[in-house]
C-alpha positions in Angstrom: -14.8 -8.6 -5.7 -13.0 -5.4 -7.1 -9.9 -4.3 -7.1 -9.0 -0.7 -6.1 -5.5 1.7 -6.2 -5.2 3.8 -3.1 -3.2 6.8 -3.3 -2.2 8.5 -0.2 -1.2 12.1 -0.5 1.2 13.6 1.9 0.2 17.1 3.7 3.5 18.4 1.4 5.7 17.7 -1.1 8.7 17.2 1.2 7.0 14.6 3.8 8.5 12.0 5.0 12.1 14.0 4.8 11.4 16.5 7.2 8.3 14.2 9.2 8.2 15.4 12.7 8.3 12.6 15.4 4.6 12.8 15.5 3.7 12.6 12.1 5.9 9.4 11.9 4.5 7.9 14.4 1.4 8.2 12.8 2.8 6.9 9.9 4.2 4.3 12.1 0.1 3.1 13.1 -0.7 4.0 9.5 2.1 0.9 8.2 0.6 -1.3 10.9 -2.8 -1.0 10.1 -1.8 -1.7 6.3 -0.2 -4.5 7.8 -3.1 -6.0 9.3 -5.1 -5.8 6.1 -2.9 -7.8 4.1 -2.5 -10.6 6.4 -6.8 -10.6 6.5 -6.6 -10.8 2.8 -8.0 -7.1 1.4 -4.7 -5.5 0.9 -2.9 -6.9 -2.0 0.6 -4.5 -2.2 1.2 -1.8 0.1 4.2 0.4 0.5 5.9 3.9 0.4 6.5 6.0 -2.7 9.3 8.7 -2.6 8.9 10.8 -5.4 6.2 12.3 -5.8 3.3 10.7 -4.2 3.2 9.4 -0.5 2.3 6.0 -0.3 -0.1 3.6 -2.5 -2.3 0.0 -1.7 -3.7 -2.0 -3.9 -6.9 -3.6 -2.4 -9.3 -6.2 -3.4 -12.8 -5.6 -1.9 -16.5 -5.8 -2.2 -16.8 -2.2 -4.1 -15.8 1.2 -3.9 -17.4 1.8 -0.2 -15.7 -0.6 1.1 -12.5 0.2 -0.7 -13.5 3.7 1.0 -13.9 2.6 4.6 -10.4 1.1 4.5 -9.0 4.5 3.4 -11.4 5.7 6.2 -9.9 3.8 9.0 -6.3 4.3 8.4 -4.9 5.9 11.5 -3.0 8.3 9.3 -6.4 10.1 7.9 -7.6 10.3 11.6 -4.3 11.7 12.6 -5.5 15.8 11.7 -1.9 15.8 9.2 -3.9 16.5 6.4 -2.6 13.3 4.6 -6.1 12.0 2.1 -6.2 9.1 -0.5 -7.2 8.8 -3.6 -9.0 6.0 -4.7 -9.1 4.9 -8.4 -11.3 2.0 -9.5 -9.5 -1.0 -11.6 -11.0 -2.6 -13.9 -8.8 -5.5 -14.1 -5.4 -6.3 -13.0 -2.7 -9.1 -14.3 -0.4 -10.6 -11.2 1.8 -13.6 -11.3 1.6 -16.5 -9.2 2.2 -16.7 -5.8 6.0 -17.4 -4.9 7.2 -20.9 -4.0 9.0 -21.5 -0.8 11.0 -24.1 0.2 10.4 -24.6 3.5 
């Protein structure tokens, strides 16, 4: 397995502050589907980054197409709002252990 960093790029520097009600639903589908992926296992982190750059996943897959066609199928990159990810190969990655909860 490898892991990769997904960058999402917003269609401008302002987005999500002035998101119309269509783009954020989009972005709505776009958390849901990153949502999915975590609970099957491929999407390590996932969430929103205000300054400066969109949004960002870390994902541990197969290899670079696969980390590819998981960029490919978010609903956001479908969605025609010019968002597009970046996708950065890493080599290695350091992560503590898995929080204990008491149930």
């Amino acid at each position: 397995m490898a892991y990769f960093f997904l960058r999402l790029q917003p269609p401008r520097p302002t987005f999500p502050h002035d998101g119309t009600r269509e783009e954020m639903a989009a972005m709505k589908r776009h958390a849901e589907y990153w949502h999915r992926n975590a609970l099957a296992g491929s999407a390590i982190i996932v969430g929103p980054v205000f300054e400066g750059e969109g949004a960002l996943a870390i994902v541990e897959v197969e290899d670079q197409a696969a980390a590819q066609v998981l960029a490919d199928g978010d609903p956001i990159i479908a969605s025609g709002f010019d968002f597009r990810f970046d996708i950065l190969p890493m080599p290695s990655i350091i992560s503590r252990p898995p929080a204990v909860r008491n149930a």
